[in-house]
Structure formats: C-alpha cells, structure tokens
N, C-alpha and C positions, 0 to 999 in steps of 0.2 A: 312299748309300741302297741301301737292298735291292731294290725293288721302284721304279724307276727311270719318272718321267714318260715317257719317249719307250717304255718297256715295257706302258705304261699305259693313260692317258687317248686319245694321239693313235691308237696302236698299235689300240683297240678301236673307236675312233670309223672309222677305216680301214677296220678289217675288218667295220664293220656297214655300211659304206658299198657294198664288196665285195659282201657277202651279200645286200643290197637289190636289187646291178644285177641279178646271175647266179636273185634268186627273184622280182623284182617289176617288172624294168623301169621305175623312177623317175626323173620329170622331175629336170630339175635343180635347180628350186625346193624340191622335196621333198628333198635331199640339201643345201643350206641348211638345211633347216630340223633335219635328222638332224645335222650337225655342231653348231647351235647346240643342240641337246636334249643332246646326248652329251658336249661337249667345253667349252670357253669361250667367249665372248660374244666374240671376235675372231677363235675360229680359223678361222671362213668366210671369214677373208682371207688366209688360208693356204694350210689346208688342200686343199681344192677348188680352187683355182688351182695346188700343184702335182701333184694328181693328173692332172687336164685337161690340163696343157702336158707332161707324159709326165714330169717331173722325179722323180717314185717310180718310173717305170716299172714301175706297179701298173695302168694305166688307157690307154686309150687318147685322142684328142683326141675323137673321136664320141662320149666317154662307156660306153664297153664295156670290156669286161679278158680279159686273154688266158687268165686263170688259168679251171679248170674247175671248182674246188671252196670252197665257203666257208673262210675260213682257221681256222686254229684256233692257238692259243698257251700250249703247254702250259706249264710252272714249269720254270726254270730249277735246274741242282743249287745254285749258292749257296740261290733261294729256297728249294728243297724243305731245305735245312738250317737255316735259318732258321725256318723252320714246326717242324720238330720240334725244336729247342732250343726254340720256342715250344711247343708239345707237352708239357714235361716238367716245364715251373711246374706246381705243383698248383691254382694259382687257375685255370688254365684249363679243368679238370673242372666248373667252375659254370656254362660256357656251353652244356655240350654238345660241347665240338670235336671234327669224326670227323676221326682222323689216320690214315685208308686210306692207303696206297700208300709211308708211310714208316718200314715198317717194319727196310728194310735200308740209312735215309739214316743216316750221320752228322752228330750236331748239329753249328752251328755255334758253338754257347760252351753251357758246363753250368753249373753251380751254385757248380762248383767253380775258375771262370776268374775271380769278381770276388769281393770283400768291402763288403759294408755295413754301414757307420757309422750310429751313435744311429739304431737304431733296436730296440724292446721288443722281446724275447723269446719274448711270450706273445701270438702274433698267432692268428687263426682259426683252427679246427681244419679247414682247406680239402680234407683227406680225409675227415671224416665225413661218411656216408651222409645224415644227416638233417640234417645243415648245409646236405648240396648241394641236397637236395628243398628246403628253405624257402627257400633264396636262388632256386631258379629258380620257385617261388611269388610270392617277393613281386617279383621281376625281369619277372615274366609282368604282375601286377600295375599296376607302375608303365607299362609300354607300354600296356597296354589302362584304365586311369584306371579300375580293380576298387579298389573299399573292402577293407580288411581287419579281420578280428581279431585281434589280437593276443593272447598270454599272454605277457609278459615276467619272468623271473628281478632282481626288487632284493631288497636288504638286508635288507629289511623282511618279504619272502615273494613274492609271486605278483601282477600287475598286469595287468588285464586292457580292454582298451578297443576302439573301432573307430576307424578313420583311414584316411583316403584318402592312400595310400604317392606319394610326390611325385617323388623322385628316389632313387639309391645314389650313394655317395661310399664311395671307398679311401680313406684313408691311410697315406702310405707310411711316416711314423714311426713309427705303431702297428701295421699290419701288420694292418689290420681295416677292413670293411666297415661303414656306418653306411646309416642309412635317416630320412632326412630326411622326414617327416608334416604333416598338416595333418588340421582339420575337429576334434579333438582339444584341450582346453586343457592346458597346463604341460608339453607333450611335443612338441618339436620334433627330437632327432634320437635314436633308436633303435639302440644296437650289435646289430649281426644275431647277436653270437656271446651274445643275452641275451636272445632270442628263445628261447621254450619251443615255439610252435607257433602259427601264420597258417592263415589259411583265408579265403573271400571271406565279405566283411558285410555283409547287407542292411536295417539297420537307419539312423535317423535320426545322420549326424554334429552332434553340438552345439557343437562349438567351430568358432572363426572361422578361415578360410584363414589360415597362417601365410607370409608374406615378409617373412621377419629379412631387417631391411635389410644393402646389402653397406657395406665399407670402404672404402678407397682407397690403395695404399700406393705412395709415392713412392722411386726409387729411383734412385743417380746410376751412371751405366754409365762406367767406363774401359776403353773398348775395346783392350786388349792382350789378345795369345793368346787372339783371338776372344772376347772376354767375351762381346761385345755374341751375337754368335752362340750360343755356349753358353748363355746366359740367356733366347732367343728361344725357344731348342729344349726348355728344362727348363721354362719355364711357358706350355709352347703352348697348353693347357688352359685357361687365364687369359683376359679379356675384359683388352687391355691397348691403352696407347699410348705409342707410341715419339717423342721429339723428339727432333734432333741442337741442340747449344748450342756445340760447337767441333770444336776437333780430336781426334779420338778421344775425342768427349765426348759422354755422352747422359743423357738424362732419360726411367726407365720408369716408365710409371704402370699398376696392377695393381690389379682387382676383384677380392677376394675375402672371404671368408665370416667373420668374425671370430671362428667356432669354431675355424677352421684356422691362427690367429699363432700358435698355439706350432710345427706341424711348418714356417712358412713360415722362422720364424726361422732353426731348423736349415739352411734351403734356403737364404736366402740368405747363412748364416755362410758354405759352404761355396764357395765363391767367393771367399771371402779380399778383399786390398785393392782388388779389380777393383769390386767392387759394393757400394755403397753407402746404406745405407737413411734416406732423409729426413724422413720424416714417415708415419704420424702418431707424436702424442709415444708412447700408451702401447702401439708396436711397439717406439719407439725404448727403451723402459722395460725391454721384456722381452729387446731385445737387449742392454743393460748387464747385467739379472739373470743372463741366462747367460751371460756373460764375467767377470762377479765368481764365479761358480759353478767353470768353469774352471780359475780362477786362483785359488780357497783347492784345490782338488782337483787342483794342479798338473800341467795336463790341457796 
C-alpha cells in the first residue's frame, strides 16, 4: 500500500494529540476522547497508554513532550509519485485536482506500464471543456440534493426534463459516467456523455423516487494465489459477505445494481477457475452467453 496505516490514521491521531498538549494543555480525559474522534473505537487502548509509559518517546509520563513544535508530515517521494501518475488520468480533470509541487516528480506507472481488456473504445470525451463544467454541475448537485434540468441528446431529437440527480456511477467496461435520477418517470440512469446541458431546477418533480431494487450475486471463492484477497480488493466498492465453508473455500455474497451484470460478468470471468459464480440463474445465463460467444469467435 501507498499510503501505509501506521503513515496515517495513527501517525495523525499522534500528532493532534502533540499539538493539543504544546497549544491547549488537555486533561487526559480530553485526549480519550481526541483518540476515539480521530482514530478507532480501541485505539485508546493503545495508543495513550504507549505515549504515557514513554514507549513512543513522543511524551513524557506527566503527560508533556519534549518536542517544541507541532509535527508536520509531509508526502513521502513514493507518495508524491503516486499522486501524479494519479495526475495524469484525464478523468481526474473532473474533480478539480491541484497538482502543485509535482511538477518535477516522476510518476510511478503511466499509461503506457499496463493494458486493458473488453473494454469500449468510445469512452467519455474526459478532456472536453464542457464535459468537465456539466460533470462538476451535476457532481456539485448530487452533494448538495439541487434538482436539475436536464437536455439530453436521443435518437429521436432533444429530451428535456427536471430530476433530482441521486448518485454518479463509472463504468469501467464502458469507460463512461452515468447519472442515476429520481423524482422523474421512465428515466432512471442518464449517460453524462448524452447530456446537452444541466442547470439547477425549481420547478415541481412529478415522478416517484426511484430505488431499483438491488440483486444478490453468489459466488464460490478458491483461495489460491490469493483469490480470496484479489476479489476483496477488486469489489471493495460492493456491499458484500464473506463465509469460509472449508479449506481454502469460500462463499461471497455481492449487492449490486442489475444494470451493471453485463461489466460484472467481465469481472468476474477475469479470475478464471479461482471464482466461481452461483446464482442468480440469469447472471448464470449471461455468463454461458459470453463463453458461447467466445468460443464461436475463437477468443
């Protein structure tokens, strides 16, 4: 990992702990209560017990520290290269990222260190100017629960409506942003690249909140060459649950959205005999479709 727990969570909880004694002089009750705000629900059984008995030798036993200046913890060079190989995706232009200070880092991987499989060609146009104003439009939107209007590009001509913008969803097979709505009938998910132009709406929404129910996909883990681990990591994203049923044997159960079984299938083909998909039947459908697919395109 890049950005390392003990660089992190404990690391900041420490140094606000620091910065409290040298600006505020805090009971120790009060530095309980700064460890449990800051850090986890146990680390006051830690933490503060080895700053107290001198084991950091950050503190001393009266609760005082030798140090004279709050700490500070600047980026390590892995991270700072990390961040701008981060930097250099074009999707990261849609959030705003200021990449001061790295401009004479070397990344740590470019574009050109990996390749990716099945997926479209014809993903968002993530350098257009007015792609990026509507995505940080309707992005601004969804955090502050602003109605919008839409004008979207179909088939047919021009489509125009208001909707209260609910969530953004990637995906990574199609290489596009979507915009999941509500308040609106017969229009539940929006491609932002078919977005003409948003703006906030103050008019009456006439359709009902939408919560398309989720799915449930069942999956059998054989833990070799870290399955189990690489599959934790790849649907971290996922509301899931893990049971162990033997040795090197597991059972994951995975929430998710049944607009997304065609790139999940991709996901989990990709894993090979390690991961195995149980139920329901018409995932199990679309995984035989694309392996008859496959196998006439002797793929």
């Amino acid at each position: 990992m890049i950005f390392k727990e003990w660089y992190g969570v404990y690391y900041q909880t420490t140094a606000k702990i620091i910065t409290a004694i040298l600006s505020e002089h805090p009971q120790e009750k009060d530095l309980q209560n700064l460890v449990r705000k800051c850090a986890f629900g146990e680390s006051a059984l830690t933490v503060l017990p080895a700053l107290k008995n001198e084991k950091w030798h950050l503190l001393r036993h009266d609760m005082s520290t030798p140090l004279k200046h709050p700490p500070s913890m600047p980026l390590t060079l892995i991270q700072k290269r990390w961040l701008k190989a981060i930097s250099l995706d074009p999707r990261i232009r849609l959030f705003d990222f200021q990449a001061d200070g790295l401009e004479e880092i070397e990344p740590l991987f470019t574009s050109e260190d990996y390749r990716i499989y099945d997926r479209y060609t014809n993903g968002d146009p993530f350098d257009d100017p007015n792609y990026i104003e509507r995505f940080r439009t309707i992005l601004h939107a969804v955090r502050t629960k602003t109605p919008l209007f839409l004008k979207i590009g179909t088939r047919g001509g021009i489509r125009t409506f208001g909707c209260m913008p609910e969530k953004l969803e990637y995906s990574e097979k199609d290489d596009k942003f979507r915009l999941l709505v509500s308040g609106v009938r017969r229009v539940q998910t929006v491609n932002l690249s078919k977005i003409i132009s948003c703006e906030p709406y103050f008019g009456k929404l006439s359709g009902a909140v939408i919560n398309p129910p989720k799915q449930t996909l069942v999956l059998s883990v054989h833990d070799e060459r870290n399955a189990l681990e690489r599959a934790m990591l790849h649907f971290a994203h996922f509301e899931k649950q893990t049971e162990r049923i033997g040795k090197n044997e597991y059972i994951l159960r995975l929430c998710y959205d049944p607009n997304d079984e065609a790139e999940l299938v991709i996901r989990i083909l990709s894993f090979g005999p390690m991961v195995k998909a149980l139920e329901p039947e018409s995932f199990l459908e679309r995984i035989r479709e694309k392996l008859r697919k496959q196998q006439q395109w002797q793929l």
